[in-house]
C-alpha positions as CSV (number, residue, x, y, z in Angstrom):
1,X,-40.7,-10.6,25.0
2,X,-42.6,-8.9,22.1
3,X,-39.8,-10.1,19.7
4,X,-39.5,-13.6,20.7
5,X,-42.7,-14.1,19.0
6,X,-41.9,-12.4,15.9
7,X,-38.6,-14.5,15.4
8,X,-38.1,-17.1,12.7
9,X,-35.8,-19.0,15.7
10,X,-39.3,-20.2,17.3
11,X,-41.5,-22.5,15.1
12,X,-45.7,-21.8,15.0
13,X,-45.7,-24.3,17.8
14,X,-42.8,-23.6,19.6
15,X,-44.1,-20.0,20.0
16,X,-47.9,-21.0,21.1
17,X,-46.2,-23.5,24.0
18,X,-44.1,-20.0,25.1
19,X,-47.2,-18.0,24.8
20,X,-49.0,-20.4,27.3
21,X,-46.0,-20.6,29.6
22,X,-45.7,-16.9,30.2
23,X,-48.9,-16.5,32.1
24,X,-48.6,-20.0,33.9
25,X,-44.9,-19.0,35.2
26,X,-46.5,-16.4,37.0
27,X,-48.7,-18.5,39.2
28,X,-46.3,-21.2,38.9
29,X,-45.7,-22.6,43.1
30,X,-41.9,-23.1,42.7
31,X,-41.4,-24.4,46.1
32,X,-43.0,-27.9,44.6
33,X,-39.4,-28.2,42.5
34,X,-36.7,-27.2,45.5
35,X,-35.4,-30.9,45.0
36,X,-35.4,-31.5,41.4
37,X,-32.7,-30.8,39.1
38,X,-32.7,-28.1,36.6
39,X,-32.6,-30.5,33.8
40,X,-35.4,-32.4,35.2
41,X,-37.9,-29.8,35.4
42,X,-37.5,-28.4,31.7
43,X,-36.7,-31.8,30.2
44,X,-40.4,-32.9,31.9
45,X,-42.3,-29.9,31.3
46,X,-41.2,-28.0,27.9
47,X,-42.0,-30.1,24.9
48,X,-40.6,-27.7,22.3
49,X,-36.4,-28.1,21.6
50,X,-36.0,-24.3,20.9
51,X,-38.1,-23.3,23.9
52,X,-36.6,-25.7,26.4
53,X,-33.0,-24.0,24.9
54,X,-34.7,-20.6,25.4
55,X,-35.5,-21.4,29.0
56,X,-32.0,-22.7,29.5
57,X,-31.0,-19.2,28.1
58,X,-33.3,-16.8,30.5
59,X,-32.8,-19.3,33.7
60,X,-29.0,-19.2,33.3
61,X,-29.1,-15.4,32.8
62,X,-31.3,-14.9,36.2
63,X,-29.0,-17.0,38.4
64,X,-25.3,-16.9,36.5
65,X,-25.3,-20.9,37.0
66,X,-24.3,-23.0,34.4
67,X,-25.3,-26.5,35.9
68,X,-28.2,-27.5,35.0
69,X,-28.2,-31.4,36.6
70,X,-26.9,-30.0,39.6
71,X,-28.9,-26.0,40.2
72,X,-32.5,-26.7,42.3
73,X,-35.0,-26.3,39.8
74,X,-37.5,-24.1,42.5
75,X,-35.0,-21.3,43.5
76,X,-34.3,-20.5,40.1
77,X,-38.3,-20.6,38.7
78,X,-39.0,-18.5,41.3
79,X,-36.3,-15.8,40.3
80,X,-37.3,-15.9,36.8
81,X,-40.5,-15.1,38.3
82,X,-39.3,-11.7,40.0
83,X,-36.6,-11.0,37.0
84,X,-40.0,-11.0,34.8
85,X,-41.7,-8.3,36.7
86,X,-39.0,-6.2,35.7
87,X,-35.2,-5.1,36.5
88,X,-33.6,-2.4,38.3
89,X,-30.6,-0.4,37.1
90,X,-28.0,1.8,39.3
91,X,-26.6,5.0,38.3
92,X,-23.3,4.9,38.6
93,X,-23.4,1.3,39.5
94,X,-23.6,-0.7,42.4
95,X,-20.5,1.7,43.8
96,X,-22.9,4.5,44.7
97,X,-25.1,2.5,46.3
98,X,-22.3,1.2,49.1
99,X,-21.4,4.6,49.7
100,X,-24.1,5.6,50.0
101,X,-24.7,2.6,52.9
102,X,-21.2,3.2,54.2
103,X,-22.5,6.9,54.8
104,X,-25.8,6.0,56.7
105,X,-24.1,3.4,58.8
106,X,-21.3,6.4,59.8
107,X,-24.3,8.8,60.6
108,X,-26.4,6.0,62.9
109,X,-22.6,5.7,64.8
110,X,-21.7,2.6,63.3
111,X,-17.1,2.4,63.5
112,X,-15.8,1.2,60.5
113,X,-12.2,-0.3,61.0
114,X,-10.5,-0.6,56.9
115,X,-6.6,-1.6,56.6
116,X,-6.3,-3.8,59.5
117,X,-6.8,-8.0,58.4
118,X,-9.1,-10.1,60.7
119,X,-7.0,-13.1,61.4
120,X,-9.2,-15.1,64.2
121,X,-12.9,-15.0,65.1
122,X,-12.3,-16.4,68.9
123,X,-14.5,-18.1,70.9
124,X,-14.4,-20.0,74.4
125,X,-17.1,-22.5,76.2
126,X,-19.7,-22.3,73.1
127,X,-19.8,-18.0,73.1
128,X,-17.7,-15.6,70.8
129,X,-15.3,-13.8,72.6
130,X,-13.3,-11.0,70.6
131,X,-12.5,-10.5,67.2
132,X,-8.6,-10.7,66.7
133,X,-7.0,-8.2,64.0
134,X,-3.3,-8.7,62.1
135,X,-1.8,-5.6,64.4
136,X,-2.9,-7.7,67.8
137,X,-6.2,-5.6,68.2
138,X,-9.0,-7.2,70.0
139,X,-12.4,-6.3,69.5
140,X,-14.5,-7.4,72.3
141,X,-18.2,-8.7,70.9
142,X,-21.2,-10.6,72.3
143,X,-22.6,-11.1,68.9
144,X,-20.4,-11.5,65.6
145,X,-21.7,-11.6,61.5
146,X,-19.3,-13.2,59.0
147,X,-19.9,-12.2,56.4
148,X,-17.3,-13.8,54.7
149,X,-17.2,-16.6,51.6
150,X,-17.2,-20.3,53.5
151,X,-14.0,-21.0,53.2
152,X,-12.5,-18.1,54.9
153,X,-15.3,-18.3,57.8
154,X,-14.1,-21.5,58.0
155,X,-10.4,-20.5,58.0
156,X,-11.0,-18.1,60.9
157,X,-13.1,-19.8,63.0
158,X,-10.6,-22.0,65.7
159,X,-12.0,-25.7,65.3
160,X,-14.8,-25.3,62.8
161,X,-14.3,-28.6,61.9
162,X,-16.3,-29.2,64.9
163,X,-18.9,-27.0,63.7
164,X,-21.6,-26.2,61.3
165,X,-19.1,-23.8,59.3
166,X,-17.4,-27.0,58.6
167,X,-20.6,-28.6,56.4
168,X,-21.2,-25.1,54.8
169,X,-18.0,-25.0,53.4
170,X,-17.4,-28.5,52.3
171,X,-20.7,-28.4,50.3
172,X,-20.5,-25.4,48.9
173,X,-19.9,-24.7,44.8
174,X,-18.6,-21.3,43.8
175,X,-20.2,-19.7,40.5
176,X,-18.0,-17.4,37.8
177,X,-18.0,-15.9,35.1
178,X,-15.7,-13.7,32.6
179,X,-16.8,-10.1,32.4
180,X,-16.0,-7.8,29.5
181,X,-16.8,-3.9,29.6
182,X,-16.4,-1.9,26.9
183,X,-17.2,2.0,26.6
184,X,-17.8,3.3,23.0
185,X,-18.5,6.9,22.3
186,X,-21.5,5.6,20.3
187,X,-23.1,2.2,19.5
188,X,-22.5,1.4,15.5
189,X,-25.8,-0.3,15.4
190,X,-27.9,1.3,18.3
191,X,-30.7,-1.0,18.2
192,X,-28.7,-4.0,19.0
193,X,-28.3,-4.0,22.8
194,X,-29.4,-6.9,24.0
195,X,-28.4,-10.6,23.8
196,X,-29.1,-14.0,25.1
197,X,-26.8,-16.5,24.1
198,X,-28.8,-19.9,23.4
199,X,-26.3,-21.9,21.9
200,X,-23.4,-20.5,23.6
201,X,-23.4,-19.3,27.7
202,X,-23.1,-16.0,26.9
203,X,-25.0,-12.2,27.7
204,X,-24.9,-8.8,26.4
205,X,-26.4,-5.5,27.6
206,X,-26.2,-1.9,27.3
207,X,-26.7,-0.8,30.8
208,X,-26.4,3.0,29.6
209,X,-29.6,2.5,28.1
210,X,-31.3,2.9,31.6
211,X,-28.8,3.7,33.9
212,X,-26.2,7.1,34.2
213,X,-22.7,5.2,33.7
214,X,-20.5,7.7,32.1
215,X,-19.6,11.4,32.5
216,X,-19.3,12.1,28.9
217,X,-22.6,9.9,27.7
218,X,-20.2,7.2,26.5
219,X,-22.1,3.8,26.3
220,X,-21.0,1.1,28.7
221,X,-21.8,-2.7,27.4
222,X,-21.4,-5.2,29.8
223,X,-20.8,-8.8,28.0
224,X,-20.7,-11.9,30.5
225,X,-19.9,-15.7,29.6
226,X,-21.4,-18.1,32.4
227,X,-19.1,-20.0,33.0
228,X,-18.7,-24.3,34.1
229,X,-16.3,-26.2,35.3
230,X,-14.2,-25.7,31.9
231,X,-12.7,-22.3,32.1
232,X,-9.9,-20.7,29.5
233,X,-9.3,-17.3,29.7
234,X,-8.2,-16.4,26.8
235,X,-10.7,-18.5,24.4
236,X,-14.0,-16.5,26.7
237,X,-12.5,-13.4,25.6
238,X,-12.4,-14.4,22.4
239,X,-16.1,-15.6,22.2
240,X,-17.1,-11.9,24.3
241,X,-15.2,-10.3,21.6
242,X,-16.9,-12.5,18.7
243,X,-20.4,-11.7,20.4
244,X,-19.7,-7.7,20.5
245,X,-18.2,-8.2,16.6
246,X,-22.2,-9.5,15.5
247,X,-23.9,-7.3,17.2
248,X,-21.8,-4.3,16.9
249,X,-19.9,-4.3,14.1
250,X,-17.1,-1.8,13.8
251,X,-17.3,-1.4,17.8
252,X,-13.2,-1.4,18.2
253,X,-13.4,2.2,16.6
254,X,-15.2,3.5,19.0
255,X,-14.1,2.2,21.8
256,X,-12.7,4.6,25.2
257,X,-11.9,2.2,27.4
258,X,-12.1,-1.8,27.8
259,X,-11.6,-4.0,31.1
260,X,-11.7,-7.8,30.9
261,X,-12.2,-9.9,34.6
262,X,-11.6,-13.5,33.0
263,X,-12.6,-15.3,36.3
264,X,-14.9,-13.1,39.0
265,X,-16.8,-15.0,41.6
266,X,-20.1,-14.0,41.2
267,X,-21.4,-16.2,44.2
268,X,-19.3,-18.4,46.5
269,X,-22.4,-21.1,46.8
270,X,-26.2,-21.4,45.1
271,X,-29.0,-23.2,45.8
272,X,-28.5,-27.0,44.3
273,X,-29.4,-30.9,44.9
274,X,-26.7,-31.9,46.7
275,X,-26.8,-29.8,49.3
276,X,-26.7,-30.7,53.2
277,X,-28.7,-28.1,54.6
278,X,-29.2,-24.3,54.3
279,X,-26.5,-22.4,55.9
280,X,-27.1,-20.1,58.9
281,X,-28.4,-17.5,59.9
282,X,-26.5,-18.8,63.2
283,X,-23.9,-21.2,63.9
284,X,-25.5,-23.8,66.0
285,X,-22.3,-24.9,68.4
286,X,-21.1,-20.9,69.1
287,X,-23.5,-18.3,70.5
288,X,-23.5,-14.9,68.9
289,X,-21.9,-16.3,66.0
290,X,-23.9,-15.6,62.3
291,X,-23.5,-15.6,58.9
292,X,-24.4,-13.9,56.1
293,X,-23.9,-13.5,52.3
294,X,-25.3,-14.1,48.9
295,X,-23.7,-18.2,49.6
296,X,-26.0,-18.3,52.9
297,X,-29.4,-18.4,50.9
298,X,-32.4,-20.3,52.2
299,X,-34.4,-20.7,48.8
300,X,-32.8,-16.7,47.7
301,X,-30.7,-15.9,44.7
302,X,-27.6,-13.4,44.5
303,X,-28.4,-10.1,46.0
304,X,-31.8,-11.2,47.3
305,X,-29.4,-14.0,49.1
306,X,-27.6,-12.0,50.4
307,X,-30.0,-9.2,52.1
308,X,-32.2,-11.6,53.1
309,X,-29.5,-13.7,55.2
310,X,-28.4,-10.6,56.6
311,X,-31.6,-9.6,57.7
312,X,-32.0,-13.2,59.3
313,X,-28.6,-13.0,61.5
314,X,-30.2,-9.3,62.3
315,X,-33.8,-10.4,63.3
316,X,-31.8,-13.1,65.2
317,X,-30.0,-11.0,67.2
318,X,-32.5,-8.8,68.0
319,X,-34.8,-11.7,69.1
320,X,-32.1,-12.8,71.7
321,X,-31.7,-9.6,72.8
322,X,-35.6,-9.2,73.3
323,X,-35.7,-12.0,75.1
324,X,-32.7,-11.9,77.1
325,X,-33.2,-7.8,77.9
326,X,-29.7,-7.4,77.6
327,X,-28.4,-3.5,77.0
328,X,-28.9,-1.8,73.8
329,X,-24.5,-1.0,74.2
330,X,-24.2,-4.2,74.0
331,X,-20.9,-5.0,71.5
332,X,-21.6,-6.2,68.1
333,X,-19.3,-7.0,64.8
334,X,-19.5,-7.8,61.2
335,X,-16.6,-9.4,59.5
């Protein structure tokens, strides 16, 4: 932040309105702007043009979302708010850390089936029955977690028309964005690592400056372009590759190895103004049946969507349970 009050880009007034927003974001109660566009809320409250394109610029970098009349101002204020206090990088990515998951689950006796396709979540009078595999395999459950995208929750589901799932999928609005990773053996202008685009909806990092990412202490950049509804693969890689060329010149001679995603889902629904209601952590009409995933937020962005609606369908389940005092053997399944 020290920087953005040193640049030329920010006028003597521009940078005093930044310097009093910084403190009052902090204590800022989000929850007031849950209903009001993106748009609305820095159109009405920055005054500055450069500072209201700056705050386009960090907002679209916490969330991924470029949709500013249609992304709930609140949800994204208030993940600013955390992103702020500081960011968190994985060594060796976020691979080591689901191994690492997959490890503990194995050791607390959790079975994990893999190469075997889920094809129907059944149910029958209002309770989940079984879960039914591609090879005819049945798995018997009283309590069952999709964690699935909407669509294909939907898709498995036998009459979720008729059902919640039905309302979660139609309003949901998946995000993306094109990815480009490149590994150089060294950085031709090592104090260049980080960018915010403002007038274009692209990012750059260097996540090897505080992460482990490479055997050989090769340094991984990780460019992203946000991306709308207007999506051309081959004119994003062109922009990632014009970003890298400005801020690291001569980069293509040291490069190891390069991988371009022109079209990931980064989440499969977000919180925005035209939205019905929050899904989950149940589905009303089916007992034992949850969600969960980064689309099934209640206020929560990305990952923090994602463990937090997992911990819901969790807490759920255990409540029932409690209340119920049905058998800790009892049968339970995530999808």
């Amino acid at each position: 932040m020290k920087s953005l009050f040193t640049t030329p880009l920010l006028t003597w007034k521009g940078k005093m309105e930044l310097g009093a927003w910084l403190p009052k974001l902090g204590k800022l109660d989000t929850q007031l702007y849950d209903n009001m566009s993106l748009r609305e809320w820095i159109e009405g409250n920055v005054q500055d043009p450069m500072v209201r394109n700056l705050f386009y610029s960090l907002l679209r970098t916490a969330s991924y979302v470029v949709a500013p009349d249609l992304q709930a101002a609140g949800p994204v204020l208030q993940q600013l708010k955390h992103a702020l206090k500081g960011v968190l990088y994985l060594d060796r990515g976020w691979g080591a850390m689901v191994d690492e998951l997959k490890q503990k689950a194995l050791e607390q006796g959790v079975q994990i089936v893999t190469k075997n396709k889920v094809i129907s979540v059944d149910h029958h009078e209002g309770r989940v029955r079984h879960v039914l595999c591609g090879d005819g395999m049945k798995i018997e459950a009283n309590h069952i977690i999709l964690t699935t995208p909407p669509a294909v929750a939907h898709e498995l589901v036998p009459h979720a028309e008729e059902t919640a799932l039905h309302t979660w999928k139609e309003q949901a609005v998946e995000v993306t964005a094109a990815c480009l990773d490149v590994a150089l053996r060294r950085l031709p202008e090592p104090k260049q690592q980080f960018v915010y685009g403002l007038d274009q909806t692209v990012f750059l990092s260097n996540q090897s400056r505080a992460a482990y990412l490479s055997e050989d202490g090769a340094q991984v950049i990780t460019l992203l372009k946000y991306q709308g509804k207007e999506k051309d693969a081959r004119r994003d890689l062109q922009e990632l590759e014009e970003t890298l060329d400005l801020v690291q010149l001569g980069w293509r001679n040291e490069l190891v190895e390069k991988q371009y995603l022109a079209n990931i889902t980064v989440c499969h629904d977000f919180m925005h103004v035209n939205r019905q209601e929050n899904p989950g952590p149940a589905v009303p009409e089916i007992i034992g049946l949850y969600v969960a995933g980064e689309w099934a937020a209640h206020g929560e962005l990305l990952v923090d969507a994602a463990t937090a609606s997992a911990k819901r369908a969790v807490q759920h389940i255990l409540s029932l349970e409690s209340e119920a005092r049905i058998p800790n053997d009892e049968h339970r399944v995530i999808v």
